[in-house]
N, C-alpha and C positions, 0 to 999 in steps of 0.2 A: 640491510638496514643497520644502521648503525646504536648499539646498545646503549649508548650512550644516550637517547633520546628515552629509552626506557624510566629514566631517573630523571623526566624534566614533569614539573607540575603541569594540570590540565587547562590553567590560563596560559602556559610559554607555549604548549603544544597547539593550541587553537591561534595565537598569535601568529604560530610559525606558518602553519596550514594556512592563515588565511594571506599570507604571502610565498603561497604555491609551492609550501615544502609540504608533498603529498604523505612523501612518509612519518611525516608528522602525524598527518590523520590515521594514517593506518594504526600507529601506535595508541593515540587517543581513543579507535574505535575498539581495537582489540585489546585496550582495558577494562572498556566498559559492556561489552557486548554479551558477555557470561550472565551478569548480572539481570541486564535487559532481557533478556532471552526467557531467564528464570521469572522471570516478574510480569509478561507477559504471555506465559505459556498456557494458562489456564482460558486465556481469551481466545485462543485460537483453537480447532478440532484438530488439527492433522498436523505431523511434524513437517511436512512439506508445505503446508501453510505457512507455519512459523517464520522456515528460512523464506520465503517468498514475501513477508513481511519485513522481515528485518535486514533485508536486501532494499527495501523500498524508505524503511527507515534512515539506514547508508545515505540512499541518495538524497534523501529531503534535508538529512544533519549536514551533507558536503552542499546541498543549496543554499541554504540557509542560516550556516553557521556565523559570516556575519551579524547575523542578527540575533545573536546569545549574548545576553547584557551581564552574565556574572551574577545577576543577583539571587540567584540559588546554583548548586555543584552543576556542573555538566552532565553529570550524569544523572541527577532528576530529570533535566531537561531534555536528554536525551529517552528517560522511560515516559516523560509526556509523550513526547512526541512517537515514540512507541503505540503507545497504548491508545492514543487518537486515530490511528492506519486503521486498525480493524474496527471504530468505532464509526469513521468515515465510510467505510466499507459497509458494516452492517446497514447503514443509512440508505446505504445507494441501492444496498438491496432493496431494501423494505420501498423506497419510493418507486421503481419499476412496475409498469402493471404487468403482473400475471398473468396470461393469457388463459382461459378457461377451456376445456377442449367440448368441442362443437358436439353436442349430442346428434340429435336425427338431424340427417341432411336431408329428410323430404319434406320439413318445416321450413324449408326454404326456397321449394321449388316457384319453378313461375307461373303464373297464371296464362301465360300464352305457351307460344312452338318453345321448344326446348331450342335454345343457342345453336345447334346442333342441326336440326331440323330447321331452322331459320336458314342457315348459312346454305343448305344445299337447296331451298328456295331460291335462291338470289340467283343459282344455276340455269 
């Protein structure tokens, strides 16, 4: 990677990246990623969550980086987008039904031959 990209502002480096110079982004993402990291650590339980969030953070900022309009730093808009993962996340839990575990299963027996007892009927 060339050092020289280290020393370019976060609007040249988004420009560049979004004209397929990748190491652009890398530089861009590994300025800001400490930061991110630190700011959303508290939202997440496990350190291996963390990276598995900001893995997914990565790829939504390389989808979607055209659509970063400058009007606040890239790297707020990179800890929104942060800190919406695991808020998307807790959502998708909570809407899941729970499945309850089946108490007595002779509350449910049948009123006729047991499936079982039917089947060797039909013999």
């Amino acid at each position: 990677m060339n050092p020289l990209l280290a020393t370019y502002e976060d609007s040249t480096l988004i420009s560049l990246a979004l004209r397929a110079h990748n190491d652009c982004f890398a530089v861009l993402m590994d300025r800001h990623l400490a930061a991110t990291r630190k700011r959303i650590r508290s939202m997440v339980p496990d350190a291996s969550g963390l990276d598995d969030l900001l893995q997914e953070v990565a790829l939504k900022i390389w989808c979607h980086l055209g659509t970063f309009r400058s009007e606040s730093s890239f790297r707020t808009w990179m800890t929104r987008v942060a800190i919406n993962e695991p808020l998307q996340s807790y959502r998708r839990e909570r809407s899941r039904p729970r499945p309850e575990p089946l108490g007595d299963f002779h509350a449910f027996a049948s009123p006729g031959q047991s499936p079982y007892s039917l089947l060797l009927s039909w013999n």
